[in-house]
C-alpha positions in Angstrom: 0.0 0.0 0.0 1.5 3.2 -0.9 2.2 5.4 2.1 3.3 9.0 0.4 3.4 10.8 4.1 6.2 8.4 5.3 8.2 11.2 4.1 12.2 9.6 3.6 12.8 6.6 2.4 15.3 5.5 5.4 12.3 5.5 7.6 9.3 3.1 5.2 10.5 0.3 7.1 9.7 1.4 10.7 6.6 3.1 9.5 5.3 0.3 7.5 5.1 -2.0 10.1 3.3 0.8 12.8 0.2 1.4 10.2 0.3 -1.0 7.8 -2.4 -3.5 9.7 -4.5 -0.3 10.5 -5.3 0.7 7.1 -8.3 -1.8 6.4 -12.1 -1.0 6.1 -14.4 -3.8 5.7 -16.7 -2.3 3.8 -15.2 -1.5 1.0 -12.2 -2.0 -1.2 -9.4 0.1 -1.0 -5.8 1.5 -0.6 -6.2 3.5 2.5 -4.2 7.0 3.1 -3.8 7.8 6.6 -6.4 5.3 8.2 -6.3 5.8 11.6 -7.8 3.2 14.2 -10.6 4.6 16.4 -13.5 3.8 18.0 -14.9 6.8 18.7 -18.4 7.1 17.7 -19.1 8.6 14.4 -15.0 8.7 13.6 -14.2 8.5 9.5 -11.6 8.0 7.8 -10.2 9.1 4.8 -10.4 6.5 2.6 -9.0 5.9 -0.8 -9.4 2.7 -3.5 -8.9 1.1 -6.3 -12.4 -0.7 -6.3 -15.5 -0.4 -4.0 -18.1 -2.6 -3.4 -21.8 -0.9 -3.0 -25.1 -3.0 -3.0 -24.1 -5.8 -5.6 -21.6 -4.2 -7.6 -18.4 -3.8 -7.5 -16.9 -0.6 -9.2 -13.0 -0.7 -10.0 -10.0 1.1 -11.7 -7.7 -0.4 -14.1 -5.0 0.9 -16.8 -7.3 2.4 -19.1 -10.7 2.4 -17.5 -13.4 2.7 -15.2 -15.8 0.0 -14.4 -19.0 -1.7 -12.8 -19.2 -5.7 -12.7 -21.9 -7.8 -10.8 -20.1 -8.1 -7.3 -21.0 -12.1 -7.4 -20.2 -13.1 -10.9 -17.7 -10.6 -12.0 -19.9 -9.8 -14.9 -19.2 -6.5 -17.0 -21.6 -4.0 -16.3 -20.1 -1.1 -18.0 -16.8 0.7 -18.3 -16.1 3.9 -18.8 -12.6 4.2 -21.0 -9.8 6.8 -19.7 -7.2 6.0 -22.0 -4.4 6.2 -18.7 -4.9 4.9 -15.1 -7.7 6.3 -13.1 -6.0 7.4 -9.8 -8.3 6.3 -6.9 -12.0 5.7 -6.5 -15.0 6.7 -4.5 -18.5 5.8 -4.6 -21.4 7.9 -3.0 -24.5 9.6 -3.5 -25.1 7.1 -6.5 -22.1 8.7 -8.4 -18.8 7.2 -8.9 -15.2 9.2 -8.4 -11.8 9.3 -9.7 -9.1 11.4 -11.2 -6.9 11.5 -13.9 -4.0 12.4 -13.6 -2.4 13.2 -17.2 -5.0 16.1 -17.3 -5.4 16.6 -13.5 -9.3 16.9 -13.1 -11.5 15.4 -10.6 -14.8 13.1 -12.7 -17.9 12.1 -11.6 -19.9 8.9 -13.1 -23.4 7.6 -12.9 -23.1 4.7 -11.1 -26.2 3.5 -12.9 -24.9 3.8 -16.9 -20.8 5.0 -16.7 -22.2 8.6 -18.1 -20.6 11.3 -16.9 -21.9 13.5 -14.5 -19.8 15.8 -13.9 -15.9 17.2 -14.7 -14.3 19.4 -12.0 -13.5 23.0 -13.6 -10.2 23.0 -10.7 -7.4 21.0 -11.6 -5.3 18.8 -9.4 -1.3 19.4 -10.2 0.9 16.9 -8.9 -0.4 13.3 -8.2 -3.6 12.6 -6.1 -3.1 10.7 -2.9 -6.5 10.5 -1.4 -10.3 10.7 -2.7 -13.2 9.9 -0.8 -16.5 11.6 0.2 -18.1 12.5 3.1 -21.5 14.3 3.5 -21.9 15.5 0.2 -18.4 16.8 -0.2 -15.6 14.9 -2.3 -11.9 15.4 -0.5 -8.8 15.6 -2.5 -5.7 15.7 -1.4 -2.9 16.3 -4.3 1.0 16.7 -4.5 2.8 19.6 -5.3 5.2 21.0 -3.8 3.6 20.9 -0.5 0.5 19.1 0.7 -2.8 20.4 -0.5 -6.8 19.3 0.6 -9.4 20.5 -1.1 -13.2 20.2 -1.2 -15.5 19.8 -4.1 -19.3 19.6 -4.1 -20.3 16.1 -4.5 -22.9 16.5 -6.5 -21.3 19.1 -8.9 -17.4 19.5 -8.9 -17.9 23.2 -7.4 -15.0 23.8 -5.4 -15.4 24.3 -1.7 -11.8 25.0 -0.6 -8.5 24.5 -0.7 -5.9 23.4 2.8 -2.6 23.7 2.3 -0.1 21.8 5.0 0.5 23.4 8.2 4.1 22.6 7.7 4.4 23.4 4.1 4.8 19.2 4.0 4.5 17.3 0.6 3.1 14.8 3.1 0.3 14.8 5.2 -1.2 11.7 7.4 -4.9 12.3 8.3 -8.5 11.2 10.2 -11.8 13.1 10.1 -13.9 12.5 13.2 -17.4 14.8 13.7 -16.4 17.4 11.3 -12.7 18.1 12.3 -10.0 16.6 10.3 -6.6 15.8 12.5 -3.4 16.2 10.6 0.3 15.4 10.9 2.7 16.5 8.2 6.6 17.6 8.0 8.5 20.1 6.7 9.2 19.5 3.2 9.4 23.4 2.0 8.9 27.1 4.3 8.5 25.8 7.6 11.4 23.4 10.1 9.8 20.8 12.1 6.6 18.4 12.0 3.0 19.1 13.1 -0.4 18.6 14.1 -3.5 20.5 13.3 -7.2 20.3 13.9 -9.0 21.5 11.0 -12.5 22.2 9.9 -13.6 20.2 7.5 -17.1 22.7 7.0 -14.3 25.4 6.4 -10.9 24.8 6.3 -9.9 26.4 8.8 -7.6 25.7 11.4 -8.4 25.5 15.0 -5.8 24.6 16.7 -1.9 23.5 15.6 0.5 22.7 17.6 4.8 22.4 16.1 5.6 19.3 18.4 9.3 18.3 16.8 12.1 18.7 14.7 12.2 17.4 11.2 10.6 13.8 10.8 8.2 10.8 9.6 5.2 10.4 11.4 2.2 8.0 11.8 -1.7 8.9 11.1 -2.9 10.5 14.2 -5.3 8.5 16.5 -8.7 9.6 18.1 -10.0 7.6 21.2 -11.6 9.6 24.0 -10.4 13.1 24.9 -6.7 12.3 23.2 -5.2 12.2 19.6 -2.2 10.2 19.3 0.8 10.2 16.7 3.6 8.8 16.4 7.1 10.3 15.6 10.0 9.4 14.4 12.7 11.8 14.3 15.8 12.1 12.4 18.8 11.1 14.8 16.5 10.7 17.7 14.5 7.5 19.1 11.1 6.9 18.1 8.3 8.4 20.1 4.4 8.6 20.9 2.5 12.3 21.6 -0.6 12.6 22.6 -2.4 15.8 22.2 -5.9 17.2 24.0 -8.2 16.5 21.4 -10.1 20.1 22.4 -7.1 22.7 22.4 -3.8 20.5 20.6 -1.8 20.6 24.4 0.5 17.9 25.1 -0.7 16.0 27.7 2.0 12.9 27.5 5.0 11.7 25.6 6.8 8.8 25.2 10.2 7.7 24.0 11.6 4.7 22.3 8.3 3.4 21.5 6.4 3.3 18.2 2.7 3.5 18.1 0.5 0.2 17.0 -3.4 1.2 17.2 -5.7 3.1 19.6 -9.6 2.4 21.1 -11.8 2.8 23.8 -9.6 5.2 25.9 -6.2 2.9 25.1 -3.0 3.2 23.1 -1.1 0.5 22.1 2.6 0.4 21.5 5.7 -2.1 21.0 9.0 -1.1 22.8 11.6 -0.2 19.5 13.7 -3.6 18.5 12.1 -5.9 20.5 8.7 -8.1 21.2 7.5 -5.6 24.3 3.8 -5.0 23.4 2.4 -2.1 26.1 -1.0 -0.7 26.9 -1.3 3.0 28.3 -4.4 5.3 29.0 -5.1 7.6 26.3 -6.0 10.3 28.8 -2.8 10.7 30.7 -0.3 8.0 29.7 -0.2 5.8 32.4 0.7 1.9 31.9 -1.6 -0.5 32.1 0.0 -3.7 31.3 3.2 -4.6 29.4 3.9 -8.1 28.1 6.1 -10.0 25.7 5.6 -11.8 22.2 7.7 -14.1 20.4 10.6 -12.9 18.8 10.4 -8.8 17.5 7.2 -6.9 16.6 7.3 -6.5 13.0 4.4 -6.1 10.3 0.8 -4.8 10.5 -1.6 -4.2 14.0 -5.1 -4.5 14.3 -7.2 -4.0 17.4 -11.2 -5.3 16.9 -13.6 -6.4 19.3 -11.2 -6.5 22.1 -8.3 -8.2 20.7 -4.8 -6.6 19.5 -3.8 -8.5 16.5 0.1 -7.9 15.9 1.9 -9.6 13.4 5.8 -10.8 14.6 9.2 -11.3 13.1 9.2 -15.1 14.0 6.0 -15.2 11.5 3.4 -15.7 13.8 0.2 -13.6 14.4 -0.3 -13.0 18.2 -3.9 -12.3 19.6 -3.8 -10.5 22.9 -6.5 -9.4 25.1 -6.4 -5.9 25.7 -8.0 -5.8 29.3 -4.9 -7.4 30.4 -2.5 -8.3 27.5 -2.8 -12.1 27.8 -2.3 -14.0 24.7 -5.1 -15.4 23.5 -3.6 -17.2 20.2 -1.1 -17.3 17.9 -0.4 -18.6 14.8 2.2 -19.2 11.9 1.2 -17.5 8.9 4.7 -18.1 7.5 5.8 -14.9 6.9 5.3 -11.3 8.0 2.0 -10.8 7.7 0.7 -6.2 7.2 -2.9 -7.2 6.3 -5.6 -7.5 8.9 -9.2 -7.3 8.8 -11.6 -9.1 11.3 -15.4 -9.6 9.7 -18.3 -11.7 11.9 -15.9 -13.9 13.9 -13.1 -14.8 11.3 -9.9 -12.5 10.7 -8.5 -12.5 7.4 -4.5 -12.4 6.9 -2.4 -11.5 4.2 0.9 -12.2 3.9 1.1 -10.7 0.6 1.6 -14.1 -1.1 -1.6 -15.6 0.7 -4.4 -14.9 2.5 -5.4 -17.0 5.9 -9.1 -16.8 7.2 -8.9 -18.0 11.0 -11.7 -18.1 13.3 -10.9 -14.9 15.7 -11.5 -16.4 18.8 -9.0 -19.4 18.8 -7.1 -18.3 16.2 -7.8 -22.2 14.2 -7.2 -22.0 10.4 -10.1 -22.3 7.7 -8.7 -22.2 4.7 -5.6 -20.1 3.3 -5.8 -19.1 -0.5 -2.5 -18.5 -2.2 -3.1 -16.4 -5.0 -0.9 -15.6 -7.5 0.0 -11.9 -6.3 2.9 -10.8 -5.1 1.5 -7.7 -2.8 -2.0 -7.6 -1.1 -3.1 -4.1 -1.1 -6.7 -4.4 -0.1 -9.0 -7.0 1.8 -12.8 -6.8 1.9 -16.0 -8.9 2.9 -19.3 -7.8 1.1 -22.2 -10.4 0.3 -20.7 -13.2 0.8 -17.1 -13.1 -0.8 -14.0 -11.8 0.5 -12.6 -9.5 -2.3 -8.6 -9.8 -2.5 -6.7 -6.8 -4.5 -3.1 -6.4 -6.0 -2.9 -3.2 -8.0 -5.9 -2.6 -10.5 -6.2 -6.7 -10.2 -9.1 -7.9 -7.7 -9.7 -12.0 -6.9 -13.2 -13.0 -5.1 -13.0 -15.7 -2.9 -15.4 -18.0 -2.0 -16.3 -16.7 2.3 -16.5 -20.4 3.2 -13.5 -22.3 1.1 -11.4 -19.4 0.0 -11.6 -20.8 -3.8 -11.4 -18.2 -6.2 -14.9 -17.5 -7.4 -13.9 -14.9 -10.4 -10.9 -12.6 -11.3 -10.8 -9.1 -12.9 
C-alpha cells in the first residue's frame, strides 16, 4: 500500500510496520491513506481505493478504464474508457469518483450507466493521494510541492476549498472524526519541524496546531476519547508517541523509544523499539496499564477489533492478545510477516502478501488459506458473501467459506 506521508525513504520500514495493519475497512475495497484506528463514535476516515463494493456491484479502476461488474459473478456491467490509469476511486450519492492524472481533473460517473456527471473545472497538479467523500463533499488531497486538501461539491465539482499543509509538508497523514479533520505533516518546503492541526472540514480552517518536533516521519494520528495520538519518528533521535488534547492540541503525554500500534476505547497501544515488548497506556494521561512479551520482534501490521490486538511478529506468527490485560489469547504461523488484517463476523482474514489466511478470531484455528498468485495484497474486503482480495488494479473473489477463487478481474 502506498504510504506518500512516510516522508524519507530511510524511515518506510519502521513506519510500514506501525500502520500497515491499521489501514483496512471492511466495507469497502481500498488503498487507505492515513487510516487511523478509532472507536470513537461517528469517527471516519479518509479512505482511498482502487475498487469499491456498493449494494451488488463492484466498481474498479484499471489501466485504461473505469468500471462496474456484478459483485457475485464478476460480470461486465459497463466501463467507462480513460485511456491512462484512473488514480483512486470513490463511490457515493449514486455517483462514482476518480481522477486522472495526465490532465489533473476530478470526474464524476453515474453509477447506474458510466455517463458522466460531472468534470471538475479545478485542476489537481501533482499526483492525487487520497479521494473519498463525506456528507456531500468529495476530498482531494494532491501533490505539489507541498501538501494540499481541497473540497468539491459532490454533487457538482464546485470547489469548496483548498488546505494547504501546516508545515508546508508534501506529506500529510490524516483522520476526520465529527467534522474536524486531524493532521500530521513535516516540513518538506517554508516551515522546520513536524506538526499537528485540527481542522475544519465545514471550512478549512484551522483550530488549533500545535509544532511538536524537529524534522521527521510520522504515523496517522489516533482519536480515542479526549486524546489524539501520533507517532514520531525523528531524524537522529528514538522513536516516540505524543498525545495531544483532542479540544485545544496541548501535550498531555509523551513517550520515547516506542512506536505506536493502534488506539480504542480510551487505550494506546505500542511495541518497545527492537524488541517483542507490546504495552498498553491510558489515552488520557499515559499511564501503563499492562506490558507483556511476544515471540521474537514486533514487526508487520496491528489491528485491534472487538477486544483483541492483533500484531503480526518477526518469527512469522500472528499473536492475539487481550487488551483488558495483555494475555495471549492465540497465535499462529502464517509463514511470513504478515501487514494485512481485517476481522469480519468472527473470522480474521490475513495476508501475507503471497496468501491470505481466514482464522476463526476467537481461537485463532485456520479455515482455509488461499495462495493467489499476487505478489503484494493491497486491499481486503468482505461484502455479500465473498471476501474480495486486490493487487494493484487486479481484484480476486474468494469463496467466504473455502477461499476458492470465485472470479478474477
Amino acid at each position: 500500500m502506498k504510504r506518500r506521508y512516510l516522508l524519507f525513504t530511510v524511515t518506510v520500514a519502521i513506519l510500514c510496520v506501525m500502520v500497515a495493519g491499521i489501514a483496512l475497512l471492511t466495507n469497502g475495497l481500498g488503498r487507505s491513506h492515513a487510516v487511523a484506528s478509532s472507536v470513537t463514535p461517528r469517527a471516519t476516515t479518509s479512505t482511498s481505493s482502487f475498487g469499491v463494493v456498493v449494494g451488488d456491484t463492484y466498481y474498479g479502476t484499471s489501466r485504461e478504464d473505469v468500471y462496474a461488474l456484478n459483485a457475485k459473478t464478476g460480470g461486465r456491467l459497463w466501463h467507462y474508457y480513460t485511456k491512462v490509469p484512473a488514480s483512486l476511486l470513490a463511490v457515493a450519492q449514486g455517483m462514482v469518483y476518480f481522477f486522472l492524472s495526465d490532465n489533473g481533473h476530478a470526474y464524476a460517473l453515474d453509477a447506474k450507466t458510466g455517463a458522466v456527471a460531472w468534470r471538475s473545472q479545478a485542476t489537481f497538479s501533482g499526483g492525487v493521494d487520497t479521494l473519498f467523500v463525506q456528507n456531500g463533499v468529495l476530498y482531494v488531497e494532491n501533490v505539489t510541492e507541498v501538501g494540499v486538501l481541497s473540497a468539491l461539491n459532490a454533487s457538482n465539482g464546485t470547489l469548496l476549498w483548498t488546505y494547504v499543509s501546516h508545515s508546508g509538508s508534501v506529506g500529510m497523514a490524516f483522520v476526520l472524526i465529527q467534522g474536524v479533520f486531524y493532521i500530521s505533516s513535516s516540513q518538506s518546503s517554508g516551515r522546520s519541524g513536524t506538526s499537528l492541526c485540527a481542522v475544519e472540514a465545514s471550512n478549512s480552517s484551522e483550530i488549533w496546531c500545535q509544532d511538536y518536533g524537529d524534522l521527521g516521519a510520522f504515523t496517522a494520528p489516533i482519536v480515542t476519547g479526549n486524546i489524539v495520538a501520533v507517532g514520531y519518528y525523528p531524524y537522529g533521535g528514538s522513536s516516540q508517541i505524543l498525545a495531544f488534547n483532542i479540544s485545544n492540541g496541548s501535550l498531555v503525554w509523551q513517550r520515547s523509544n516506542v512506536s505506536l500500534l493502534a488506539g480504542s476505547q480510551g487505550t494506546i497501544y505500542a511495541f518497545v523499539d527492537g524488541s517483542n515488548v507490546v504495552e498498553a497506556f491510558k489515552a488520557g494521561h499515559g499511564a501503563l496499564i499492562w506490558q507483556n512479551r511476544f515471540g521474537t520482534a514486533i514487526q508487520g501490521g496491528s489491528l485491534v477489533s472487538n477486544g483483541v490486538l492483533y500484531v503480526s511478529n518477526s518469527d512469522n506468527n500472528v499473536y492475539a492478545i487481550n487488551t483488558t490485560d495483555g494475555s495471549l489469547l492465540w497465535s499462529y504461523n502464517v509463514g511470513a510477516v504478515a501487514y494485512t488484517f481485517v476481522v469480519v463476523n468472527g473470522v480474521a482474514y490475513i495476508s501475507t502478501g503471497n496468501a491470505l489466511y481466514a482464522l476463526n478470531a476467537s481461537t485463532g484455528s485456520p479455515l482455509w488459506v488461499s495462495k493467489i498468485a499476487v505478489n503484494t495484497v493491497n486491499f481486503v474486503s468482505v461484502r455479500l458473501g465473498i471476501v474480495y482480495v486486490g493487487s494493484g488494479y487486479i481484484v480476486h473473489a474468494l469463496s467466504i467459506q473455502t477461499g476458492k477463487q470465485l472470479w478474477r478481474h
